[in-house]
C-alpha angles and dihedrals in degrees: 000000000000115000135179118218107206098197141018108220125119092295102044087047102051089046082048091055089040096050092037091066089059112062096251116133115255133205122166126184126194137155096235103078090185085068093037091059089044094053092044086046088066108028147050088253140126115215123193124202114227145080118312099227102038106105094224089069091043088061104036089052072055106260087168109088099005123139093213148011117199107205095210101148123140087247130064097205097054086039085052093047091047084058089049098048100040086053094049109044101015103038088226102203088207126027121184116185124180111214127177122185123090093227085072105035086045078071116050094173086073091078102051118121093252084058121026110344107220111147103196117021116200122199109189095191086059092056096045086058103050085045093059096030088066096042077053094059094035106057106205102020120124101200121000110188137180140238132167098027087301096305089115125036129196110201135188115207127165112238114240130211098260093038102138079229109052109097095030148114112256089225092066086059082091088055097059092049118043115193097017119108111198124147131216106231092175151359125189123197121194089350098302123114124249134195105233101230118181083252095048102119118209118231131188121300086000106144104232116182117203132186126211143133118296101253100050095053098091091055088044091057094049081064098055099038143003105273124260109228110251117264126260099157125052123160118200125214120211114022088223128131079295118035090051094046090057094043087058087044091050107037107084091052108031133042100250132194121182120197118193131151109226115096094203094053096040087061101048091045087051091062093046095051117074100181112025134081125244120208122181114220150076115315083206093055113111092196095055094043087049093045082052098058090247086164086066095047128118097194141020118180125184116203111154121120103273123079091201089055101047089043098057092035088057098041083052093041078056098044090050091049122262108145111224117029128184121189118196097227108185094184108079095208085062097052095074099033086058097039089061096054132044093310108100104194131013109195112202113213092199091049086049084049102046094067096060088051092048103053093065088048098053116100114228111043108303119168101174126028112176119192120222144196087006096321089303089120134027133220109201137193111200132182116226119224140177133025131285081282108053102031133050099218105038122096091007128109113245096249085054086059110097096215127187113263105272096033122122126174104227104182147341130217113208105181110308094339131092132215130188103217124259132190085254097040114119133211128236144210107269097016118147100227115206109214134196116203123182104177101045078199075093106053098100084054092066104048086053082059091054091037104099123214139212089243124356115209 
């Protein structure tokens, strides 16, 4: 596929690496030429210096006969223009624009093809705050994510010492919990991936994803872990996009404080909340967190702009006693570096970002693509399409479905019901498949499998 990057930011560059690995023809264009040589330094990729909206760069990046541009810009208004432009003069069968403000998203009828033609907005700020939304309602979890509309939930917990589970064989989790149906699609120990067999026995701080249906999540847990009891208090730290989107999220359900030090925005952000407090002040001060009973907090969580600042603010939040702090970290060399230490969870807006890119990209029909342990391994939600004859899932058992190494089938959703796969479970026209993939080297593998032919021999 031939794809144009606009931008390349943090965002731009990771899709960049993603899309690179996978034999699709890259071109990014940016205005900074120092970033551009860095990225083609370490990727297949061309760059083209320019701005990202005249139409003399569009067409020389090759705007002509491209499959795609991705509007990821650190402006809405040049990624919106790009859109235009690309679908004006270029015809641009696919155009991808990430905006961010709220006075643009509150008006939908602003991206139709009459007006501005951008076929798939994305609003990382939106995304951030679902992300950290659903780690809110699940205590303990590391990354909760969605398929299927929410019917069905993938979810990453640690093991602890004293989980009914650890030490344990994976097949007598049937045993704990009669009348659930949940499947494991990955554990990783010590970073390294392992394939979940029936006599894989989990062991402490091992990182064990499992798949099942929503409302079973919560039992499942208890399994794994001792359960976290559930949040009342959260206090926010920076009343941006998203720390006030979150606040309004939040704010029927939690107590919710928000802390931020500018008195101007503190005031706007006062009038728009109806239940949270606003308190105007440094996240980082220890005067202010004591002050605001953050020994008895479930939940901090620092999202301002600056990674330094979210980052000290949540290891003193920890120090002083809340018991669960996030911290948004934008640059990726600092995400490991925090996980290992008092920060419990670093949420990555660019990795939140990249699977909503990702699932217009993929081949076959894929309608969610989540990225996980740093875009090392995929979740995917794909479609399946076609008969026995012209597909090469439907119609199949699982066990029938030669899948990549490192590939498990998870779940299908079949209408409004939900099954965790089995070896002897088949696949149907029309199923929403819920795939698990360790070595994205295979992605292109499983899109094959979801590609329907005219025969299939």
């Amino acid at each position: 596929m031939k794809i144009i990057i606009l931008g390349a930011g943090q965002v731009g560059s990771s899709v960049a690496a993603n899309l690179a690995s996978e034999a699709n023809d890259i071109t990014v264009v940016d205005t900074d030429v120092k970033r551009l040589e860095a990225l083609q330094d370490r990727l297949d990729i061309r760059t083209i210096s320019g701005q990202a909206s005249h139409p003399d760069v569009l067409r020389r990046a090759g705007a002509e006969d491209a499959d795609m541009i991705l509007a990821v810009t650190n402006s809405d208004e040049t990624n919106m223009i790009a859109c235009q432009v690309s679908y004006t003069l270029f015809h641009t069968p696919t155009k991808i624009a990430r905006v961010r403000s709220a006075e643009y998203l509150d008006h939908p009828e602003l991206f139709s093809q009459e007006a501005l033609p951008v076929d798939v907005l994305i609003s990382p700020e939106q995304e951030i705050t679902d992300y950290v939304q659903r780690l809110i309602d699940y205590p303990g979890a590391l990354q909760v994510l969605d398929f299927a509309g929410g019917k069905v939930q993938l979810v990453a917990i640690k093991a602890y010492y004293g989980g009914p589970l650890v030490g344990h064989q994976l097949k007598t989790l049937k045993e704990h919990i009669p009348g659930i149906d949940t499947r494991v699609a990955a554990i990783f120990r010590r970073g390294k991936p392992i394939h979940p067999e029936g006599d894989t026995i989990i062991e402490a701080d091992d990182e064990v994803f499992f798949i099942a249906a929503r409302k079973n999540i919560r039992a499942v847990m208890s399994e794994l872990r001792r359960l976290d009891k559930p949040c009342k208090r959260v206090i926010l730290a920076g009343g941006g996009n998203i720390g006030t989107r979150l606040a309004k999220a939040l704010e029927s359900r939690y107590q919710v404080k928000i802390i931020d030090h500018n008195a101007a925005r503190a005031s706007v952000i006062s009038e728009q909340l109806e239940r949270t407090i606003v308190l105007l002040g440094d996240a980082a001060d220890e005067e202010l967190l004591i002050e605001e009973n953050i020994e008895n907090t479930d939940v901090f969580c620092s999202l301002t702009n600056d990674d330094e600042a979210n980052i000290l603010s949540a290891m003193l939040a920890k120090r002083l006693g809340a018991r669960k702090v996030m911290a948004l970290i934008n640059r990726a060399a600092y995400v490991d570096l925090v996980e290992s230490g008092e920060i419990d969870i670093a949420v990555s807006p660019h990795q939140a970002t990249i699977g909503s890119l990702l699932a217009h990209v993929r081949r076959g029909d894929v309608v969610v693509v989540h990225s996980l342990r740093r875009g090392a391994a995929e979740a995917i939600e794909a479609i399946a399409h076609g008969d026995r004859k012209t597909s090469k899932v439907v119609g199949r058992a699982i066990e029938e479905i030669k899948l990549p190494p490192g590939t498990s089938i998870g779940a299908v959703v079949r209408g409004d019901e939900v099954l965790i796969a089995h070896h002897d479970t088949v696949i149907e026209a029309e199923d929403h498949v819920i795939l698990f993939v360790v070595d994205k080297r295979r992605i292109t593998d499983v899109e094959r499998l979801f590609q329907v032919g005219v025969t299939f021999l």
